[in-house]
C-alpha positions as CSV (number, residue, x, y, z in Angstrom):
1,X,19.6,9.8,6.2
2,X,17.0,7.5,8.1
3,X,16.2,4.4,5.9
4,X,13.5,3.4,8.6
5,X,10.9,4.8,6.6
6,X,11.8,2.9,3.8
7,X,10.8,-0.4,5.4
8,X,7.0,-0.4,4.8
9,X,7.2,1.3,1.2
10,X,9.5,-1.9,0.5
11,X,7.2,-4.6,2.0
12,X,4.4,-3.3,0.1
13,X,5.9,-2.9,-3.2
14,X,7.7,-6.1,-2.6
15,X,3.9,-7.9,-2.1
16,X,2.0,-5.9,-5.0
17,X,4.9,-6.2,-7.2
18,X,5.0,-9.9,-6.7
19,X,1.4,-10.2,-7.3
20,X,1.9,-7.9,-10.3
21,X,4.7,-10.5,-11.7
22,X,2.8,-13.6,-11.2
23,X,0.3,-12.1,-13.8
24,X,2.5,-11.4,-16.4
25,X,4.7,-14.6,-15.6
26,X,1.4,-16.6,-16.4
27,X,0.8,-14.6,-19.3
28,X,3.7,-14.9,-20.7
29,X,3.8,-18.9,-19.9
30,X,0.6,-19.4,-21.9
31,X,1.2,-17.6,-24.7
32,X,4.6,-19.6,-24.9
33,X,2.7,-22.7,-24.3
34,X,0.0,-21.6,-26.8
35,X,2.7,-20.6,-29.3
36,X,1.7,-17.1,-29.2
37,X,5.2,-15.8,-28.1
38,X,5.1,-12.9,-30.7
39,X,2.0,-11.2,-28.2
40,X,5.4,-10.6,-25.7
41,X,5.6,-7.2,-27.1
42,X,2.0,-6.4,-25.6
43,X,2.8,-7.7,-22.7
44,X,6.1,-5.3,-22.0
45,X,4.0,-2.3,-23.6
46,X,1.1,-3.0,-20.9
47,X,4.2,-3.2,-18.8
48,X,5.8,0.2,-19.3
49,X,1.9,2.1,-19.5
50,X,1.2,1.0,-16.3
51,X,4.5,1.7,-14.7
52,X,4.4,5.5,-16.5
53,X,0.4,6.1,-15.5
54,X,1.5,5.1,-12.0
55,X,4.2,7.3,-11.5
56,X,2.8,10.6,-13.0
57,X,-0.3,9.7,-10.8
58,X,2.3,10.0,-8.2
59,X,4.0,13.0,-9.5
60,X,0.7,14.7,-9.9
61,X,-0.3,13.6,-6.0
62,X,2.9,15.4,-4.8
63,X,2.4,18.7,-7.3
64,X,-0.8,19.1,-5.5
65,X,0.4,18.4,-2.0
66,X,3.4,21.2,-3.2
67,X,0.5,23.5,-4.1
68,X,-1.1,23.4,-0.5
69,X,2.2,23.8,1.0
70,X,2.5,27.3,-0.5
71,X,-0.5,28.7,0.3
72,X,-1.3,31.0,3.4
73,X,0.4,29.0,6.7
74,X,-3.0,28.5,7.9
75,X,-4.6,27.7,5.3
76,X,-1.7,24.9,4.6
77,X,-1.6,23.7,7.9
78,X,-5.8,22.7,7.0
79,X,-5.2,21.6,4.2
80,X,-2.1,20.1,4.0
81,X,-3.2,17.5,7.2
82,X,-6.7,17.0,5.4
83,X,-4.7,15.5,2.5
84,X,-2.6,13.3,4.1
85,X,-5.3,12.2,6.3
86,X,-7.8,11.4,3.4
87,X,-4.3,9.8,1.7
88,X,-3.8,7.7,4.2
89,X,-7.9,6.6,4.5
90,X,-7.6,5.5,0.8
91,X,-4.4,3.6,1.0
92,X,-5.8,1.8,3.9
93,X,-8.8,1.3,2.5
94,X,-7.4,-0.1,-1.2
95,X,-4.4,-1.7,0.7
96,X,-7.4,-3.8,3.0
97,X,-9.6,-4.6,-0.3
98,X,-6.4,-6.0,-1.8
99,X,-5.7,-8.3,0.7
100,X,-8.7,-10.0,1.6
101,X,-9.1,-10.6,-2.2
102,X,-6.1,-11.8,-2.7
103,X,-6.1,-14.1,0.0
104,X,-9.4,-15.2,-0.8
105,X,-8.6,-15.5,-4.9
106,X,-4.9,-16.6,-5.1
107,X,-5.7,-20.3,-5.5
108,X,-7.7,-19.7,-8.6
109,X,-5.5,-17.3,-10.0
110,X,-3.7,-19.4,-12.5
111,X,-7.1,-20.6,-13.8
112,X,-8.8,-17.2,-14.0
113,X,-5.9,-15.3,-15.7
114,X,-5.3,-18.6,-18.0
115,X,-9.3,-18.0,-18.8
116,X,-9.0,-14.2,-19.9
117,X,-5.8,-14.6,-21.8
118,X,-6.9,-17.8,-23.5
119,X,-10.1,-15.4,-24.9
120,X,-8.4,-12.6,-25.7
121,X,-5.7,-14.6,-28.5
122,X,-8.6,-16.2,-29.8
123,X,-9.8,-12.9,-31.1
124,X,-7.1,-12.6,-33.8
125,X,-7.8,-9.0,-35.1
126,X,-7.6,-7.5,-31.1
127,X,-5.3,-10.1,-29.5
128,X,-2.2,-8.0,-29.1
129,X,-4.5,-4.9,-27.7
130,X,-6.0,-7.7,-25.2
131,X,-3.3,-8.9,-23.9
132,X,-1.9,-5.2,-23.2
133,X,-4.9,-4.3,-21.7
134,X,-5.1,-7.0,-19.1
135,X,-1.8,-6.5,-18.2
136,X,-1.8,-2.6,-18.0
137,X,-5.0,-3.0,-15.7
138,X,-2.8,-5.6,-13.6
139,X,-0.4,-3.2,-13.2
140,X,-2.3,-0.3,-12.4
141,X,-4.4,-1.8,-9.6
142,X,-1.0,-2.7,-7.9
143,X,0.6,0.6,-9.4
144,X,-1.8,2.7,-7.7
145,X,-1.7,1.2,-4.2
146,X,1.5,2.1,-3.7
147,X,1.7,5.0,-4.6
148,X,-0.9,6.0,-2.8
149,X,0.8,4.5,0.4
150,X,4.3,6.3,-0.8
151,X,2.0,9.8,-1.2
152,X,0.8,9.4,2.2
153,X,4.6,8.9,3.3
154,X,5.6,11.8,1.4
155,X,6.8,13.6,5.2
156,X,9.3,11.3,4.8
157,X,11.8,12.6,2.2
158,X,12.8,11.3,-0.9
159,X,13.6,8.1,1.7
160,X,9.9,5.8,0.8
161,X,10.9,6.0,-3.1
162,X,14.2,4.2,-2.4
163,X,11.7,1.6,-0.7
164,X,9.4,1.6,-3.7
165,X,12.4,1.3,-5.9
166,X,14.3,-1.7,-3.6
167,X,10.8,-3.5,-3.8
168,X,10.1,-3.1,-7.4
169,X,13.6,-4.9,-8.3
170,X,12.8,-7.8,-5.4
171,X,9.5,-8.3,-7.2
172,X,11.5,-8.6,-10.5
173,X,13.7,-10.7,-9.1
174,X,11.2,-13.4,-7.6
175,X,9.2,-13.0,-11.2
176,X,12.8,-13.8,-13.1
177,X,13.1,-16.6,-10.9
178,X,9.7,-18.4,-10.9
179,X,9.6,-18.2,-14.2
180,X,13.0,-18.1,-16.0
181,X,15.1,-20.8,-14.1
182,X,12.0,-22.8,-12.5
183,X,12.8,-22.1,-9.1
184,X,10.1,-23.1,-6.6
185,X,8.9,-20.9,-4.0
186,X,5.7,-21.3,-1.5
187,X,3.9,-18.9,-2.7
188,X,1.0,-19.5,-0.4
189,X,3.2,-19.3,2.8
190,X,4.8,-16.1,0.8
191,X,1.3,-14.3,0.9
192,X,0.0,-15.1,3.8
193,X,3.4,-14.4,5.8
194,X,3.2,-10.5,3.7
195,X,-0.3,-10.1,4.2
196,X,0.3,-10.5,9.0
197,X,3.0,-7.7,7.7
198,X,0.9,-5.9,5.1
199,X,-2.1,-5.6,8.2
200,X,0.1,-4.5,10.9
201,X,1.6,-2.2,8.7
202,X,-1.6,-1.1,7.1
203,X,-3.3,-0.8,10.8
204,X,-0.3,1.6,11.8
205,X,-1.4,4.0,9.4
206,X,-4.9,3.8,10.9
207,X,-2.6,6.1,13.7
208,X,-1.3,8.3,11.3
209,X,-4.2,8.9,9.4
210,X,-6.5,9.8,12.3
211,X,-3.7,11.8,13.9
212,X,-3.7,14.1,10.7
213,X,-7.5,14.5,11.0
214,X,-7.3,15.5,14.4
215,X,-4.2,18.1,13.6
216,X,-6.5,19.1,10.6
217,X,-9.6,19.7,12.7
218,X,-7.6,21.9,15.2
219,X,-5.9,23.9,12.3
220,X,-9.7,24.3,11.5
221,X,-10.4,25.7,14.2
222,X,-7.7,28.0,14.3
223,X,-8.5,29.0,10.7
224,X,-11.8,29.8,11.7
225,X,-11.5,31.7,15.1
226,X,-14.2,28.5,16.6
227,X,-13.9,26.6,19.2
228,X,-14.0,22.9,18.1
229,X,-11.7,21.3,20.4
230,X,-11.7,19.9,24.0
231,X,-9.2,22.2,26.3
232,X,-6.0,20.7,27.9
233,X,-3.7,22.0,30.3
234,X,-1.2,20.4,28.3
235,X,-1.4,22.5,25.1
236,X,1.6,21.1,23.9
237,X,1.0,17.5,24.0
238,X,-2.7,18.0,23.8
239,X,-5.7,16.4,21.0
240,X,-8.4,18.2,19.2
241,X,-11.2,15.5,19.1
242,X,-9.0,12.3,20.5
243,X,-9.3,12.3,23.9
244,X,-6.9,12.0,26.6
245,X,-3.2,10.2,26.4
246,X,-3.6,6.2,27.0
247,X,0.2,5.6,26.3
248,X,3.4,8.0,27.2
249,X,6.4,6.6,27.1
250,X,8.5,9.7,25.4
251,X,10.8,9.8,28.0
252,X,11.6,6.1,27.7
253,X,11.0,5.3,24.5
254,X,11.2,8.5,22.1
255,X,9.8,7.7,18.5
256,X,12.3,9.9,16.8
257,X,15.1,7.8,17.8
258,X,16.1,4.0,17.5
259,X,14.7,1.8,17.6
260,X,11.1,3.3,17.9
261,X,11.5,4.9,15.0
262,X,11.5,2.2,13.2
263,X,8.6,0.4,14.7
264,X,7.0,4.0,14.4
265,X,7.6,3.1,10.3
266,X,6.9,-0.1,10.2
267,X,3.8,-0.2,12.5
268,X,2.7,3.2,13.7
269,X,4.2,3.2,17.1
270,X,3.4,6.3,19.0
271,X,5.2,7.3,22.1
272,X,2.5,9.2,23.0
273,X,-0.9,7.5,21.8
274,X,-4.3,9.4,22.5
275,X,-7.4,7.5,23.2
276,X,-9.1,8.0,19.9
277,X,-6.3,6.7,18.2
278,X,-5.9,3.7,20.1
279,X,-9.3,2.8,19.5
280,X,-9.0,3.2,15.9
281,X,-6.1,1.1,16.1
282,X,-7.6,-2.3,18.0
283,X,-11.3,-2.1,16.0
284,X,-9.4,-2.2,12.7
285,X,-6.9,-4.7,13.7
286,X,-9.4,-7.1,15.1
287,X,-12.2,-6.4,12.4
288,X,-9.5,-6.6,9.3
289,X,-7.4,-9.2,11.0
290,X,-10.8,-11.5,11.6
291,X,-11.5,-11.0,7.9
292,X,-8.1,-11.7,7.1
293,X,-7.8,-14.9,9.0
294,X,-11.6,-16.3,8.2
295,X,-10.2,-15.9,4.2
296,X,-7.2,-18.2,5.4
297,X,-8.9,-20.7,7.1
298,X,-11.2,-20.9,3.6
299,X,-8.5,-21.3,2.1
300,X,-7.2,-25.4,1.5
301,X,-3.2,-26.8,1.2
302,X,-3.6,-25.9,-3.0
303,X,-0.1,-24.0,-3.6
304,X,-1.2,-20.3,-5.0
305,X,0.4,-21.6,-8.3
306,X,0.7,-24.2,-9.9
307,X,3.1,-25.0,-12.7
C-alpha cells in the first residue's frame, strides 16, 4: 500500500486539528479559571457533534461520488472529473481563506475566544448550550476542510483516512500537552512553518483540480459528439483546453514511482505538466503566497498564545 498519499491529508489535519484544540484548550482553561468546570460536558458534546457532522458530511460526499461512478461510462467519466474538480476548487478555496485568517487572527485569539466564552456563562439559563455551540462551530469549520481535502483525494484508497486519522491523534496530542502538563511550544513559529506547507500543498491541488476540468471538458465533448478541444498528434499525452506540454520528464522522473510520487502527493508534481496548468500553478502561488507573507510581516514577535 502507498502511504504517500497520506502525507498531505496528515499535514492538514495535523494544522486544523491544532487550531481546533487550541479553542477548546482555552475554553476549557477559562471555565476552570472562572470556576465553571461543570460546562466540560458541553464542551466534549460540541466535541463529538462536530466530529459526527463532519464525518457523515464525508460519508455523504463519497455516497454521491459512488453514485456517479455507476452511471453510464460516459456519463461518469463527465461527471465523475467535474466533481473532483469542483472538490478540489472548494478545498483550495476554504483551505486559502483559512490560512490568511488565521495568520492574520492567531495573536488575538486567546482574547477573542476568552470574550465569547466569558458572555456566554454569564447567561446562566443558556450557558451550557453556548459553550456547545461555540465549540461545535469550531469544530465544524476545521471538520469540514478536511474533509473536503480527503473527498478530493478519494482516488487515493482508503490510504488519506489513515492521514486524517494519524493527524487527528497528533492534534490531540499537542492539545493534551499545551494544556495538561504545561508544555511550551512556539506556536507562532508552529503556524507559520504549517501554513509554507499548507500553501505548497494547497497550490499542488491547483494541478489536480484544473487537470480534472480539463479531463471533464474532454469527456464533454466525447459525451456530446462536439468538438471542444484543440487536436494533438499526441492523443495519448494530449490536453483538452491546457495547451501544450511545458514539463516532460516521464522517462526520468515517473510520478507513479518514488520518490515523485510523493512529491506528486505532497505538492502536485507532474511529470508531464501542460501549459494551462503551470500557469495556474505560479499565479496562485505568487498571489496566495504574497497574501500569506504580507499577513506575516503584519504580524509582531506576540506568541499566538499566551498562558
Amino acid at each position: 500500500m502507498d502511504f504517500s498519499a497520506a502525507l498531505p491529508i496528515f499535514a492538514i489535519t495535523l494544522r486544523e486539528g491544532v487550531e481546533a484544540a487550541l479553542v477548546v484548550g482555552i475554553v476549557m482553561a477559562y471555565l476552570k479559571k472562572a470556576d465553571r468546570s461543570e460546562l466540560n460536558s458541553w464542551v466534549f458534546g460540541g466535541i463529538g457533534v462536530g466530529v459526527l457532522a463532519s464525518l457523515v458530511v464525508g460519508i455523504l460526499l463519497n455516497w454521491f461520488l459512488k453514485q456517479v461512478e455507476n452511471t453510464e461510462p460516459a456519463q461518469a467519466a463527465f461527471y465523475g472529473q467535474l466533481w473532483q474538480s469542483l472538490l478540489g476548487l472548494t478545498a483550495i478555496a476554504m483551505l486559502s481563506w483559512m490560512l490568511v485568517w488565521m495568520t492574520e487572527n492567531a495573536k488575538a485569539l486567546k482574547g477573542e475566544i476568552e470574550g465569547q466564552i466569558g458572555k456566554a456563562i454569564a447567561n446562566e439559563k443558556n450557558a451550557g448550550f453556548a459553550v456547545f455551540t461555540l465549540i461545535l462551530i469550531a469544530v465544524l469549520r476545521e471538520g469540514f476542510e478536511v474533509v473536503i481535502f480527503i473527498s478530493a483525494k478519494l482516488e487515493a484508497g482508503i490510504v488519506p483516512i489513515v492521514g486524517a486519522i494519524a493527524g487527528l491523534v497528533g492534534a490531540v496530542a499537542i492539545g493534551i500537552a499545551l494544556f495538561q502538563f504545561g508544555v511550551r511550544i512556539n506556536l507562532k513559529v508552529f503556524f507559520q512553518a504549517m501554513g509554507i506547507f499548507l500553501l505548497l500543498i494547497v497550490t499542488g491541488l491547483v494541478v489536480s483540480a484544473i487537470g480534472h476540468l480539463d479531463k471533464a471538458v474532454a469527456a464533454y465533448a466525447e459525451l456530446s459528439q462536439t468538438s471542444l478541444c484543440f487536436p494533438s498528434d499526441i492523443a495519448e499525452i494530449h490536453s483538452c483546453l491546457l495547451g501544450g506540454l511545458v514539463w516532460d520528464v516521464h522517462d526520468i522522473l515517473p510520478d507513479n514511482q518514488f520518490p515523485a510520487i510523493l512529491l506528486k502527493a505532497m505538492f502536485g508534481f507532474r511529470d508531464r505538466l501542460f501549459l494551462g496548468q503551470a500557469i495556474g500553478y505560479f499565479t496562485f502561488l505568487t498571489s496566495a503566497g504574497f497574501l500569506y507573507f504580507q499577513q506575516i510581516n503584519k504580524s509582531n514577535n506576540a506568541p499566538v498564545l499566551s498562558k
